[in-house]
C-alpha positions in Angstrom: -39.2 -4.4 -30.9 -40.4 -5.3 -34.2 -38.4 -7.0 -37.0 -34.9 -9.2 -36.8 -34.8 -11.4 -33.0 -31.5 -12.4 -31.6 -31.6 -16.0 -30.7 -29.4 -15.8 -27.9 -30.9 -13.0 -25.9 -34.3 -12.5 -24.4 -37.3 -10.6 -26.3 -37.5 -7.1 -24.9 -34.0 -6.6 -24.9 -33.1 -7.9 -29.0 -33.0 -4.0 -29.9 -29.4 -3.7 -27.8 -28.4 -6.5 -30.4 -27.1 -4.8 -34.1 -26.5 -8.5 -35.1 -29.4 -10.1 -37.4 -29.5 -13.6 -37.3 -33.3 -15.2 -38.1 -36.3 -13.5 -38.6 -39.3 -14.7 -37.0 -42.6 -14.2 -37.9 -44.9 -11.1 -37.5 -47.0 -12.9 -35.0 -44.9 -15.1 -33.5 -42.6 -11.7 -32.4 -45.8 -9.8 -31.6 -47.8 -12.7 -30.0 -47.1 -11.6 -26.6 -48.3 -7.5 -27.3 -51.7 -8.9 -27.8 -51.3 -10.5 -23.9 -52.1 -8.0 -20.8 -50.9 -10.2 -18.7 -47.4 -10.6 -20.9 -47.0 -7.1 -21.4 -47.2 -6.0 -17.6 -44.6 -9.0 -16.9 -42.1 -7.6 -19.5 -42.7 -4.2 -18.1 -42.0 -5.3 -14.2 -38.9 -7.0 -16.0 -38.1 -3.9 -17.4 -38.5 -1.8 -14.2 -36.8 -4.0 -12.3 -34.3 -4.2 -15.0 -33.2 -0.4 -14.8 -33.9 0.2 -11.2 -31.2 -2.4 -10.5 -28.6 -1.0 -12.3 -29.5 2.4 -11.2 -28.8 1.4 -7.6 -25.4 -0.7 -9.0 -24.4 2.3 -10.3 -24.4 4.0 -6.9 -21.4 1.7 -6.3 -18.6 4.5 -7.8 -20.6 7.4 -5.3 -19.8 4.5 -2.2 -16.2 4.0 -3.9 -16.0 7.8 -3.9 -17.3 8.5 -0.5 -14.5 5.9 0.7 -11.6 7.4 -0.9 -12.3 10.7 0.7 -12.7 9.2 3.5 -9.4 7.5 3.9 -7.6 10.7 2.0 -9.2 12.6 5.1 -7.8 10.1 7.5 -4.5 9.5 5.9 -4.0 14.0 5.8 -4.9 13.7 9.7 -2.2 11.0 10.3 0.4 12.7 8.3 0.2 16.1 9.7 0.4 14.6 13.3 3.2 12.7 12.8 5.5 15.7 11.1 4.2 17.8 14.3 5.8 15.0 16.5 8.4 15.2 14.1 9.4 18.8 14.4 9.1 18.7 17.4 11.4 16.3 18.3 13.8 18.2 16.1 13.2 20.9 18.3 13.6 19.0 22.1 16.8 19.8 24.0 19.2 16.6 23.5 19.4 16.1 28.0 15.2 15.7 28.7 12.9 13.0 29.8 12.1 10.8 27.1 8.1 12.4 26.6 9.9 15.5 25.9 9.7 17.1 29.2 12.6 19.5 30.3 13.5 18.4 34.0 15.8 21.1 34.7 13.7 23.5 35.8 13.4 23.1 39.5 10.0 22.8 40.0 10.5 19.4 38.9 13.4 18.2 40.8 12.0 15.7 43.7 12.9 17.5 47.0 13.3 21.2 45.9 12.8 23.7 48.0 10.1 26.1 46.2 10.3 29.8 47.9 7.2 32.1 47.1 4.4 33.7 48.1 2.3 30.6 47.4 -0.8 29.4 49.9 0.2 26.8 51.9 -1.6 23.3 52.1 -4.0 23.3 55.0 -3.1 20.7 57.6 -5.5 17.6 57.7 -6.0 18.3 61.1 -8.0 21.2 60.8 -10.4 20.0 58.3 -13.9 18.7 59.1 -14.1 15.0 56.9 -17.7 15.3 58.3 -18.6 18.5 56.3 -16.9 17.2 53.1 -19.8 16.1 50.5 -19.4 12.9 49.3 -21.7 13.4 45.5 -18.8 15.1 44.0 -16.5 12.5 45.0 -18.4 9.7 43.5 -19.1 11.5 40.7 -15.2 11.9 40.0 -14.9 8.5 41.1 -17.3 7.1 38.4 -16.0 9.5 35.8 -12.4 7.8 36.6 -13.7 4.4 36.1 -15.4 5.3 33.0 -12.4 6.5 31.7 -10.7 3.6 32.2 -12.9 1.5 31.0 -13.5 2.9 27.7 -9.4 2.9 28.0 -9.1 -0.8 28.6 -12.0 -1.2 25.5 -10.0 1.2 23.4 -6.3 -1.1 23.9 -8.4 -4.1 23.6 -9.6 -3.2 20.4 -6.4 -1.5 18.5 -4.2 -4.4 20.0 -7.1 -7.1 18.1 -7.0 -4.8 15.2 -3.3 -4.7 14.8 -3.1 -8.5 15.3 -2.4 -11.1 12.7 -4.1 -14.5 12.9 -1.7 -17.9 11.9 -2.2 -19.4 8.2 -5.3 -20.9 7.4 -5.0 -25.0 7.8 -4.6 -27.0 4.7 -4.1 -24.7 2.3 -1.2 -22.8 4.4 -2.8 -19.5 3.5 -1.0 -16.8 5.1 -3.9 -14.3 6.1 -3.4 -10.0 6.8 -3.8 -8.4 10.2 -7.3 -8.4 11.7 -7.6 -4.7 10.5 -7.2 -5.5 7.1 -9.6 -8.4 7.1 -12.0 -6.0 8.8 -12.0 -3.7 6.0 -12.3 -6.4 3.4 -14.9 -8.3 5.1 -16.9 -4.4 4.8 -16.0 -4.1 1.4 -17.8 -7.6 0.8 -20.9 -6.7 2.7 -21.2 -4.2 0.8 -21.2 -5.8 -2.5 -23.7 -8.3 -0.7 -25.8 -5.3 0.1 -26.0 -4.7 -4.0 -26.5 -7.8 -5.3 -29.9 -8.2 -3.1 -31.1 -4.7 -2.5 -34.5 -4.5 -3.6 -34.3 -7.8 -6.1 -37.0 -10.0 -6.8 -37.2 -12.7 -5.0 -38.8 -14.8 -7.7 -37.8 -17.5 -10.4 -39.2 -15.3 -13.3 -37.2 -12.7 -12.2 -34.1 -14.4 -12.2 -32.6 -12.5 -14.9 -32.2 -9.9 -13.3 -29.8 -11.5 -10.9 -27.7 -12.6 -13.6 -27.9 -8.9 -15.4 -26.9 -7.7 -11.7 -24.1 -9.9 -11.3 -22.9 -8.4 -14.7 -23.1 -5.0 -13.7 -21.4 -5.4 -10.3 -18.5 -6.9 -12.4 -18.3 -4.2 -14.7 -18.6 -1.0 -12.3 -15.4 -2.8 -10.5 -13.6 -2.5 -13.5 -12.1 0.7 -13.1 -10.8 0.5 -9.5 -9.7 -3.6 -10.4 -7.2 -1.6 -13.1 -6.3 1.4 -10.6 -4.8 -1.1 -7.6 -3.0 -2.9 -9.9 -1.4 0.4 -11.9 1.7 1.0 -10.5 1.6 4.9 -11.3 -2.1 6.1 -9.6 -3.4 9.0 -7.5 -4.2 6.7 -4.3 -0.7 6.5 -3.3 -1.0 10.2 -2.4 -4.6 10.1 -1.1 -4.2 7.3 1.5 -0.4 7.2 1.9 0.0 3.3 0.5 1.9 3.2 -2.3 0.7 -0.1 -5.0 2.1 -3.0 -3.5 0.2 -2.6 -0.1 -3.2 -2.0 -1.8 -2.3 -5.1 -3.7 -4.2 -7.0 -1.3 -6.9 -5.2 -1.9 -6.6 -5.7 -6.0 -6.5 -9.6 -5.1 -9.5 -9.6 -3.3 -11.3 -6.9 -6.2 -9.8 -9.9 -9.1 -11.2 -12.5 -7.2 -14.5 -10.8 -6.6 -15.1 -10.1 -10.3 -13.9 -13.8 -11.2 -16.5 -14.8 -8.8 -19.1 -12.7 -10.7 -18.2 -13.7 -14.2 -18.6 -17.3 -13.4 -22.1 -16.3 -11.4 -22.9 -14.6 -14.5 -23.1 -17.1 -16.8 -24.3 -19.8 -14.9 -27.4 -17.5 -14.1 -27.5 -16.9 -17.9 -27.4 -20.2 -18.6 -30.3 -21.3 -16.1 -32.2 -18.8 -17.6 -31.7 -19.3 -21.1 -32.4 -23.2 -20.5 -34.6 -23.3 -17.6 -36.1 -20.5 -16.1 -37.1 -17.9 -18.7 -40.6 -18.8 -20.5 -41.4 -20.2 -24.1 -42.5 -17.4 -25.8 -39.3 -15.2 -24.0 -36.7 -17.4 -25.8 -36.9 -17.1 -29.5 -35.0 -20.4 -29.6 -33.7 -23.8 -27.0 -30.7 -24.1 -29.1 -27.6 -24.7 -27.4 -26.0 -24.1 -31.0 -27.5 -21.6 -31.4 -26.9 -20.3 -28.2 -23.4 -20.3 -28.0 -22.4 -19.7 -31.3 -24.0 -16.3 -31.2 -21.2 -12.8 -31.2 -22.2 -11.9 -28.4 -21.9 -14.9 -26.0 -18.9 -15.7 -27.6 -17.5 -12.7 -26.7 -18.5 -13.0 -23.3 -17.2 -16.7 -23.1 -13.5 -15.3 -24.1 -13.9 -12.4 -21.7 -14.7 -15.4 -18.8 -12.3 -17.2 -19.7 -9.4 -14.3 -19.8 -10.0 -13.2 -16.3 -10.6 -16.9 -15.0 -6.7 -17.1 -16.8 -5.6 -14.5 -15.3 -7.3 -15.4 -11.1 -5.3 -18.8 -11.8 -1.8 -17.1 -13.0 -2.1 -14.9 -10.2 -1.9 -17.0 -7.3 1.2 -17.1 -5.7 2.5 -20.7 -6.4 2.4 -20.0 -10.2 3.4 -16.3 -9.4 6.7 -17.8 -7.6 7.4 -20.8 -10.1 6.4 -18.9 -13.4 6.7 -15.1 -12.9 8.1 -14.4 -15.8 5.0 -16.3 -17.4 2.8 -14.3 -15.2 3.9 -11.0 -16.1 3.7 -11.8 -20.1 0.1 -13.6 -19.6 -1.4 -10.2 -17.4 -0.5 -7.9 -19.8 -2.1 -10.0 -22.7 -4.8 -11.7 -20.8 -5.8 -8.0 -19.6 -5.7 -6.2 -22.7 -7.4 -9.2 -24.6 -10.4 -9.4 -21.8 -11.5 -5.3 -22.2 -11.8 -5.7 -25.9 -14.1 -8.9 -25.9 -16.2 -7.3 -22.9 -16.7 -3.9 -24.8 -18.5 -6.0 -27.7 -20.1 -8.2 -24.8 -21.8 -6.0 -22.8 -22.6 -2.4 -24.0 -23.8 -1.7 -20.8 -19.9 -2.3 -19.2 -18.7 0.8 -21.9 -18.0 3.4 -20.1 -16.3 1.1 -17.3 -14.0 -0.7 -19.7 -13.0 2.6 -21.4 -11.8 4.0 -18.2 -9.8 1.0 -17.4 -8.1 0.9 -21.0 -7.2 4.5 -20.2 -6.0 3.4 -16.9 -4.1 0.6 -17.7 -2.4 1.9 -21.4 -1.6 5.6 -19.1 0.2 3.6 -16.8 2.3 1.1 -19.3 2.7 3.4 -22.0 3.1 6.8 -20.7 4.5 6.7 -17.3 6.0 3.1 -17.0 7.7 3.9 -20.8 7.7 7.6 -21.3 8.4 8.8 -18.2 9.5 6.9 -15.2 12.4 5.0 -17.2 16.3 5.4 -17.1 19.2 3.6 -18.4 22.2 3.1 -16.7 25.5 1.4 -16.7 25.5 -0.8 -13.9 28.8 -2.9 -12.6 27.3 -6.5 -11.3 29.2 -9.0 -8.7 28.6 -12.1 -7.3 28.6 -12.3 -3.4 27.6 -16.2 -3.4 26.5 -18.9 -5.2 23.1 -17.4 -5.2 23.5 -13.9 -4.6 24.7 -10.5 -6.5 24.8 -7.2 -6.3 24.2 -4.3 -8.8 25.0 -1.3 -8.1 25.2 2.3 -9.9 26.3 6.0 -9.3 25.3 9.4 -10.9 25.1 12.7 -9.6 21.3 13.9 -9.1 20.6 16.8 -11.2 19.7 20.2 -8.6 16.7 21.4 -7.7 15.7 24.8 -9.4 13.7 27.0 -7.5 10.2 27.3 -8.2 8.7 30.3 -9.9 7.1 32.9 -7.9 3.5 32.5 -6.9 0.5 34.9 -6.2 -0.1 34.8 -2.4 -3.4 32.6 -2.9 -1.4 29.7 -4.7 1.9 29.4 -2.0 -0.1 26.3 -1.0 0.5 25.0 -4.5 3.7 24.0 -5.8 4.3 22.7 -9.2 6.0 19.7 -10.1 7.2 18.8 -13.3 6.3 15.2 -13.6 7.3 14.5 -17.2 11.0 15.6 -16.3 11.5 14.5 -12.7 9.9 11.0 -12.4 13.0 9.0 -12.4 15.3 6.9 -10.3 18.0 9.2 -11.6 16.2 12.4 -9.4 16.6 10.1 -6.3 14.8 8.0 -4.1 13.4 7.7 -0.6 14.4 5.0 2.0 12.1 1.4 1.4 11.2 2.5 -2.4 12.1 0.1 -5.0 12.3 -0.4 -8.8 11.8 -3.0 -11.9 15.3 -3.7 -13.1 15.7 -4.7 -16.9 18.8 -5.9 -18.5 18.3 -5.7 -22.3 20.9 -8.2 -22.5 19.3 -10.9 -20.9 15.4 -10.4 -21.9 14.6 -6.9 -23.1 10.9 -7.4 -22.0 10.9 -8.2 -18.7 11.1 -6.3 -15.7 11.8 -7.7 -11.9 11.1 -5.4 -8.9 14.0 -5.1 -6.7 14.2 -3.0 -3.3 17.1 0.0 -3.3 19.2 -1.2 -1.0 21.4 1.7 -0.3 21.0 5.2 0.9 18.6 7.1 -0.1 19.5 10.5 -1.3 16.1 11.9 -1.3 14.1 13.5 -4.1 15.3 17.4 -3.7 12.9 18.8 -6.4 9.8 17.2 -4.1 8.7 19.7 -1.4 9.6 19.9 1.9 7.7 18.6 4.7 4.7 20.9 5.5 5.3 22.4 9.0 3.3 25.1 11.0 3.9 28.4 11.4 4.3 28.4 15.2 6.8 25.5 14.2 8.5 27.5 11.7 9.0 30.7 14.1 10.3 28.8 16.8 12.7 26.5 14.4 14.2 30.1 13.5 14.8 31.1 16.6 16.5 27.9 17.5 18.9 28.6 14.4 19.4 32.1 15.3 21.3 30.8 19.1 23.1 28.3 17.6 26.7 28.1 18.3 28.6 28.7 15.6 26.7 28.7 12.4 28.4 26.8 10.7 26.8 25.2 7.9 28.1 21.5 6.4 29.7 21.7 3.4 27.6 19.5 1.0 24.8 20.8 -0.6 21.4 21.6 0.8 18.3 20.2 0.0 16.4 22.3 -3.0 19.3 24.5 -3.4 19.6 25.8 -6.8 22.3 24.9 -8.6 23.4 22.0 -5.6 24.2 18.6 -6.7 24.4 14.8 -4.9 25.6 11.9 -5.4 23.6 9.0 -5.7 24.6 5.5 -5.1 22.6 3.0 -6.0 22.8 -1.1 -5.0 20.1 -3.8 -5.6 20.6 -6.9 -3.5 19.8 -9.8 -5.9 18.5 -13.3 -4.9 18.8 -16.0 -8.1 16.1 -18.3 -7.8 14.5 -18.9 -11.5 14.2 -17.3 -14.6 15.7 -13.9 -15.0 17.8 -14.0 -11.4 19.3 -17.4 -12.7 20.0 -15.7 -15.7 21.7 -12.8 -14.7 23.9 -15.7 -12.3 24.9 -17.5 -15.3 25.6 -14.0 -17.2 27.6 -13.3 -14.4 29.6 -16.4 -14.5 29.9 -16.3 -18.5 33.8 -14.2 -17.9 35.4 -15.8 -14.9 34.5 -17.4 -11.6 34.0 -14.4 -8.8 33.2 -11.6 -11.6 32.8 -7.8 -11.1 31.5 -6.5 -14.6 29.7 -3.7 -16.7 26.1 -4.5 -18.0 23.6 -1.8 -19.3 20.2 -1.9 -17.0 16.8 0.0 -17.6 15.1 1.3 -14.1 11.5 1.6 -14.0 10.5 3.4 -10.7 11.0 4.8 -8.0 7.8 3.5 -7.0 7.0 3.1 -2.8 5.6 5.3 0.3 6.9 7.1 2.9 4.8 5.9 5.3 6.8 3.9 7.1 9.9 6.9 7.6 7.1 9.4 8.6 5.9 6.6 11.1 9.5 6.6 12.5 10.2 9.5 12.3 7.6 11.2 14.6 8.9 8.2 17.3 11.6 9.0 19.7 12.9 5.3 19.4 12.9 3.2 16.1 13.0 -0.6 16.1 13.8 -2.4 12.9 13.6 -6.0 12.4 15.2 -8.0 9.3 15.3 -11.4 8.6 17.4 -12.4 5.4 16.8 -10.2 2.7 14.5 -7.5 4.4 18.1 -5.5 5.3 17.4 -4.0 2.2 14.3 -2.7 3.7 15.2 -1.4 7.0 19.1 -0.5 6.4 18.3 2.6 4.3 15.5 3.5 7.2 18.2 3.0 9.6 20.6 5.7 7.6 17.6 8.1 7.2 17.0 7.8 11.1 20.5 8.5 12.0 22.5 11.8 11.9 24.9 12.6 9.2 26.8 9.8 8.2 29.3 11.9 5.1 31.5 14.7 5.4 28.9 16.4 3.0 26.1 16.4 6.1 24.0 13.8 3.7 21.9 11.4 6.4 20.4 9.4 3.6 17.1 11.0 3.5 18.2 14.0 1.8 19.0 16.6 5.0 21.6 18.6 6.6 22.9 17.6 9.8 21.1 21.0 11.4 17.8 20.3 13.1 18.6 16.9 13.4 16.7 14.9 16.7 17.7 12.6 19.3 16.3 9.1 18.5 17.5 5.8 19.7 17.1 3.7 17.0 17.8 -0.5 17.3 18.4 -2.7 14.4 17.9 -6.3 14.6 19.1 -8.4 11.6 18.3 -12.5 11.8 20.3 -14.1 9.0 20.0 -18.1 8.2 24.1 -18.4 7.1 27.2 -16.7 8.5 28.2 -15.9 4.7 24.7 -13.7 4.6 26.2 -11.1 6.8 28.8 -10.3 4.0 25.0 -8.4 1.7 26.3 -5.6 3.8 29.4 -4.6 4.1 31.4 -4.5 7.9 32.6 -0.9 7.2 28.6 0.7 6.6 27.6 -1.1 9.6 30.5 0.4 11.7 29.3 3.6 10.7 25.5 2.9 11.6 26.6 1.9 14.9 29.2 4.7 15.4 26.5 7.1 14.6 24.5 5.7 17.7 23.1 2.5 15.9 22.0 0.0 18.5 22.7 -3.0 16.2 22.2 -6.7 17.0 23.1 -9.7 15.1 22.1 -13.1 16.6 24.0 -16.1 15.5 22.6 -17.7 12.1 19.7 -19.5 12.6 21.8 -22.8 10.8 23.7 -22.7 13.7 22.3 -21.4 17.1 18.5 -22.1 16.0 15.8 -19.0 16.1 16.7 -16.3 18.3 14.1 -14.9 21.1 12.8 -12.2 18.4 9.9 -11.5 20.2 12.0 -11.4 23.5 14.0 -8.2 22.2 11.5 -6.6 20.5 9.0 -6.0 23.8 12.2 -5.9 26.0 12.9 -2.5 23.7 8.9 -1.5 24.1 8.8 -1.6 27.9 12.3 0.0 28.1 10.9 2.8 25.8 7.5 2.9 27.9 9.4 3.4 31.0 10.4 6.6 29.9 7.5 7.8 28.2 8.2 8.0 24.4 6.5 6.5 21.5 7.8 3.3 20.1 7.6 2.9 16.1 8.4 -0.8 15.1 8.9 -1.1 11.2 9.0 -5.1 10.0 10.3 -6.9 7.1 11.4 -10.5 6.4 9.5 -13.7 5.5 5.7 -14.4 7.4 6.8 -16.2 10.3 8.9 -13.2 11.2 6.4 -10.2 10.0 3.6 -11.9 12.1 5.3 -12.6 15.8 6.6 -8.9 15.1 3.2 -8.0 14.9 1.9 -9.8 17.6 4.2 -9.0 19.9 3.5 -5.2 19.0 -0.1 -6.2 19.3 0.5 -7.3 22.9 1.8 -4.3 24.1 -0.4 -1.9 22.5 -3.3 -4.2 24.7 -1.3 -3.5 27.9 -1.7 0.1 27.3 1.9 0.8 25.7 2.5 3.8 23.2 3.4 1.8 19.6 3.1 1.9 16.0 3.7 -1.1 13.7 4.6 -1.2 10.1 4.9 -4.1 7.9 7.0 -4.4 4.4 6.6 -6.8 2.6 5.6 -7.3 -1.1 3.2 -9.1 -3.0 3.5 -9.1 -6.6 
């Protein structure tokens, strides 16, 4: 420790400085070496200096442990539900609604049963007195335990699916208790590693400052993976980017928290709290005009930028803005922290990787196709776009060893576009190099989706399998539609693409006026760039292993739940296509109900009359209340646990898939919430984005 000090850092850590900047002298450096009692303080600093990032550092084996976790969970969930799945596919079309066959006449209520079995003794002839009365207590309390832990169990999914009102004052619209729950973990545990095993002592305070710097950094890397719209934890936990973007919300506002906790500890201990002969100068000068805090300053002040163009007023007003000032502020704020905090290194490098893979390579290189697109007004503040190819086939894949069946390879850098097909609720960012070649809005696919046929196939048992052949071998007649089927070689769709537009500000204005530019009521060409598709199929396989569907819209959200609706139903085309990329064969019995609030009578015309006639024709059960300008709010709620109990009546599992603005999303939810407490069989899903 000899030599050059750095003004602006404390004694026994100058050597991580390469900057010189005034040289003190010999003795005045090497005063405190001469000082048992200053030597064994610097080396307590020291320990506790390392220890504590040793256990910060512990934080990506917790992260790790997590991920598995939910992977593990999220495996479990999806295998049950394509076992419900199949086997629905399976169940005659005239049973009881649990999937029990009532023809057999052991079930039939009065049947006359002949046989050879032991008759019931008559009540007469038994002695009540000789009857022991443990084992009927026992099964007694056993039954009540039962219950019990039943009524606990309700009580506590029903709270956890539950969504509390907006906080007060600030009109904050808050997630389902769940959610919270998890957060709320996720910030004890961050609590946990700011104070485990740290000094409770003003001397020591820098190490809470040096701690709050580390836990900023080592969230770095997952702060970059939520918010990448191409990552590997859509696949491990089934949520696709813009449901975990609560969760990259809460991880920005965490490490906004800690940079500002970081330098005002640095600050109190620079000025206040570190001793005399620690602090080579008092300088505020001297202080702040050193690389290194300046560095750090910048890097404060980018991610403070970025918390504050984040929140959703800006983000709604400005999102053009905010989509311009994210790429920069982010890119801007890695490069001052690497020269701010060697320590944050190996973090920051793994976020550039993260976030230049996902813009560069994927967003860029891989997941983007242009199209020609025809564009048409519907109102005054509403347009379609809509586009058609035909989906290149499938090719089959090449043959394996018997060890790697499980494995199947998929080409990613050839079949990651929109122009390979979709599935029902995904979305993607439309440009229009016309209007603003930079900028790119998400908008959800409102049509059918055609599927993605060079993806696998749903995994399904072997016990599954042999008995789904032996269906198809006593089939009637065989016959087999006459569109293409799914992963053929050499087969072919047709994909048709619309985006339902709402002009607000900024681009959608834009596109408006562009529209507007030729004639009053136009219907013209315009060449569009599609990033995506980017969503989850959690939601279908959610509905799918139900044997009756609710779907509730309000406005806009048809987009969301019309192209479930077509993947739910059988085969709407000639060519056997059900929108979710199947033939007709195998397809199951569902009742599936669609309601659809809308604020104007003119919204009703987003869809057109003839695809709803076909919805319902196909056995849509299809409700569409007066416009709420008109008749008020319909009795949403009403419906939606008038379909639960008529479903719980005859025993089948309700799934109950959302999407519209909060109001609507949360008495949903509640209302699902409610039921679930009285003991009924449901599964809720909410879509909605947050950008």
């Amino acid at each position: 420790m000899q030599g050059a000090s750095r003004d602006a850092l404390p004694t026994f850590l100058r050597a991580l400085c390469p900057t010189r900047l005034t040289v003190l002298s010999e003795e005045d450096d090497l005063d405190w070496m001469n000082d048992p009692e200053k030597v064994e303080y610097i080396q307590q600093l020291l320990d506790s200096l390392y220890e504590s990032r040793a256990i910060i550092h512990c934080y990506n084996i917790v992260l790790i442990m997590s991920v598995v976790a939910l992977a593990v969970w999220h495996w479990r969930e999806t295998r049950n539900d394509e076992r419900k799945w199949h086997r629905l596919r399976r169940r005659p079309k005239k049973d009881g609604g649990d999937g029990t066959d009532f023809s057999s006449a052991g079930f039939l209520p009065g049947s006359a049963i002949s046989g050879t079995a032991t008759p019931l003794p008559d009540i007469k002839d038994v002695d009540v007195e000789r009857i022991p009365l443990l084992d009927h207590d026992r099964q007694n309390g056993a039954t009540r335990n039962r219950r019990a832990c039943n009524r606990v169990s309700r009580a506590v999914r029903a709270w956890l699916a539950r969504q509390p009102p907006p906080l007060p004052v600030v009109n904050r619209t808050l997630p389902s208790n769940g959610t919270s729950l998890f957060i709320l973990a996720w910030l004890a545990v961050n609590v946990f590693l700011h104070f485990y095993r740290l000094p409770m002592r003003w001397d020591f305070f820098f190490i809470f400052a040096d701690r709050t710097g580390c836990v900023f950094a080592v969230h770095l890397p997952l702060l970059y993976l939520l918010s990448a719209k191409n990552q590997p934890l859509r696949r491990l936990t089934g949520y696709s980017y813009e449901a975990l973007n609560i969760f990259h919300r809460r991880v920005g506002e965490l490490l906004c928290f800690e940079a500002a906790l970081h330098f005002i500890g640095m600050i109190l201990w620079q000025f206040l709290l570190a001793r005399e002969w620690l602090i080579a100068s008092r300088s505020a000068y001297v202080y702040f005009t050193h690389p290194i805090i300046l560095c750090g300053i910048g890097a404060l002040v980018s991610y403070e930028l970025l918390y504050f163009t984040s929140l959703a007023s800006f983000r709604q007003r400005l999102y053009e803005l905010f989509l311009a000032s994210h790429v920069l502020l982010q890119t801007l704020s890695l490069i001052l922290l690497w020269f701010h905090y060697p320590t944050s290194r190996p973090y920051v490098a793994v976020a550039l990787v993260i976030f230049l893979a996902d813009r560069l390579v994927w967003r860029l290189a891989v997941k983007t196709a242009d199209v020609t697109a025809e564009i048409r007004l519907l109102d005054a503040d509403t347009l379609v776009l809509e586009a058609e190819w035909d989906i290149p086939p499938a090719s089959s894949p090449p043959p394996q060893p018997f060890f790697l069946r499980w494995w199947r390879p998929r080409f990613f850098l050839a079949r990651q576009t929109v122009l390979h097909g979709w599935r029902p609720t995904d979305h993607v960012f439309l440009t229009i190099p016309a209007l603003s070649p930079l900028q790119a809005h998400p908008f959800t696919i409102a049509s059918a989706a055609p599927g993605r046929p060079h993806e696998e196939e749903p995994r399904v048992p072997q016990r599954d399998r042999r008995e789904e052949r032996e269906l198809e071998q006593q089939a009637d007649d065989g016959v087999r539609s006459s569109g293409p089927e799914r992963g053929k070689p050499g087969a072919t769709r047709h994909a048709r693409l619309t985006l339902l537009i709402r002009a607000y500000q900024g681009f959608t204005r834009d596109l408006v006026r562009h529209c507007l530019a030729v004639h009053p009521n136009p219907q013209r060409s315009v060449f569009a760039r599609l990033d995506g598709p980017y969503g989850s199929p959690h939601a279908l396989g959610m509905l799918r292993a139900c044997g009756r569907a609710v779907l509730v819209a309000g406005g806009s959200g048809i987009a969301v739940t019309l192209p479930l609706v077509r993947a739910l139903l059988p085969p709407l085309d000639v060519d056997g296509s059900d929108g979710s990329g199947e033939s007709s064969e195998g397809r199951e019995e569902r009742t599936v109900h669609l309601l659809w609030v809308t604020h104007a009578r003119g919204h009703r015309e987003w869809v057109p009359q003839r695809e709803l006639d076909e919805c319902v024709s196909a056995g849509l059960d299809l409700v569409i209340p007066p416009p709420t300008a008109e008749a008020g709010r319909p009795d949403v709620v009403g419906m939606v646990r008038g379909w639960i109990e008529g479903a719980a009546a005859e025993g089948t599992e309700v799934g109950v898939v959302v999407s519209g603005p909060d109001g609507l999303n949360r008495a949903v939810r509640n209302a699902c919430a409610d039921e679930i407490g009285e003991g009924k069989r449901v599964r809720v899903a909410v879509e909605k984005f947050g950008w």
